[in-house]
C-alpha positions as CSV (number, residue, x, y, z in Angstrom):
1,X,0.0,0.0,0.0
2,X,2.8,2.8,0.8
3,X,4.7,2.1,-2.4
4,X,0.9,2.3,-4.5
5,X,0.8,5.9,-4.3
6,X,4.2,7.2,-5.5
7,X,4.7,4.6,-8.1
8,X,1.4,6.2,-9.5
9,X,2.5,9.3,-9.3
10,X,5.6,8.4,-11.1
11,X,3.7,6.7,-13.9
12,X,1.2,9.9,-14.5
13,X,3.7,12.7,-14.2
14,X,5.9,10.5,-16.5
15,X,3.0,9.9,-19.3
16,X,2.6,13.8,-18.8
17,X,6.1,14.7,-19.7
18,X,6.0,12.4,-22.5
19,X,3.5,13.7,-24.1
20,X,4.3,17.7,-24.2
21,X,7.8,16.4,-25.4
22,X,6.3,13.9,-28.2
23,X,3.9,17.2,-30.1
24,X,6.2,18.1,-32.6
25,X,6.3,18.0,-36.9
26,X,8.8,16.2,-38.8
27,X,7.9,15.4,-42.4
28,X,10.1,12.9,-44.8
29,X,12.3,13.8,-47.8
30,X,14.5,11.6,-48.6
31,X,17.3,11.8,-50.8
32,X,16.2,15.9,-51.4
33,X,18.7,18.9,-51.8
34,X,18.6,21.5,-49.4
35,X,16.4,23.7,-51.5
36,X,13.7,20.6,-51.2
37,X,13.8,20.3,-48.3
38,X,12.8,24.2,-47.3
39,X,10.3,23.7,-49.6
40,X,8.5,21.0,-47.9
41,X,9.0,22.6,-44.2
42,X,7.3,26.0,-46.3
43,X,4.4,24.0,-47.3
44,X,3.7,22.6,-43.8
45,X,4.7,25.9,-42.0
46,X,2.0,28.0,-43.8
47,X,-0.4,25.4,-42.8
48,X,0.5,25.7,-38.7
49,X,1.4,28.2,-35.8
50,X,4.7,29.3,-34.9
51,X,6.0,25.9,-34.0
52,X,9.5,24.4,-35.8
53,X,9.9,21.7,-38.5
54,X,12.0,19.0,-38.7
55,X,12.8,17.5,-41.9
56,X,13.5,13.5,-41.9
57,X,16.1,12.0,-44.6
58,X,16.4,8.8,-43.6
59,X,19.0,8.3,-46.9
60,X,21.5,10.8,-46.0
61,X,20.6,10.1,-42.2
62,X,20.5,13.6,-41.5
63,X,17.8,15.8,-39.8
64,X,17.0,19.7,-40.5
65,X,15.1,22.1,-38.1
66,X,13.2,25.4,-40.1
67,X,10.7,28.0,-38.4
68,X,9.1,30.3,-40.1
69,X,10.1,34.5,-39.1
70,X,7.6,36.8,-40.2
71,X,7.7,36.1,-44.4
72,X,10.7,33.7,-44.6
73,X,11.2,30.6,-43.5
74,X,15.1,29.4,-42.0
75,X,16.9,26.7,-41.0
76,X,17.8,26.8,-37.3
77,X,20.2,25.2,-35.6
78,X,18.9,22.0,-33.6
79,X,20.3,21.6,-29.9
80,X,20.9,17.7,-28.4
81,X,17.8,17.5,-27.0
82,X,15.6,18.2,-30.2
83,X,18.3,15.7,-32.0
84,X,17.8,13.5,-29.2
85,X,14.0,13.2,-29.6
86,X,13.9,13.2,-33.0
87,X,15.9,10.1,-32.6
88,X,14.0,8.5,-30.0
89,X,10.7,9.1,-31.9
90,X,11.8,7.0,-35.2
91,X,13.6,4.4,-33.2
92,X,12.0,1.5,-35.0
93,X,13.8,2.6,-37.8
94,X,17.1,1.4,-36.6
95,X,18.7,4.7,-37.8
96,X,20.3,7.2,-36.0
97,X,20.1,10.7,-38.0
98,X,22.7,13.5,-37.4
99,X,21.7,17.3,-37.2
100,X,22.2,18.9,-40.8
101,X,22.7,22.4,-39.6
């Protein structure tokens, strides 16, 4: 009974955590140039708020972060923890990608 209530408090304020860190975009192009690529992260940006996208190339294995300020759309710089989850989300994959900027 003593060890029933923090073990559910551990298991709800760890599903909490998990899921602010798992709302993110990431969108495929494999195999694209760069130009691609901030093509496909202008398509989706236009479509959403001001929230970052990451752009997957699973043949390269190489990841890209853009955000969109005001009219034009950049690539950022990604820190470890971005690269981090981006890794742990397409862990099935077997892959692990590298940050492209």
């Amino acid at each position: 009974m003593n060890k029933m209530i923090p073990t559910a408090l551990l298991l709800v304020s760890s599903a909490l955590s998990g899921a602010t860190f798992a709302n993110f975009t990431a969108i495929e192009c494999n195999d694209c140039s760069s130009a691609a690529a901030l093509q496909q992260a202008a398509k989706v940006l236009a479509k959403q708020d001001n929230k970052p996208v990451y752009v997957v190339d699973f043949v390269n294995y190489q990841v890209s972060k853009y955000q969109q300020e005001g009219e034009a759309v950049t690539a950022k710089a990604m820190t470890l923890s971005e690269n981090l989850l981006i890794n742990n989300h397409y862990s099935y994959r077997k892959s692990t990608l590298r940050s492209a900027n």
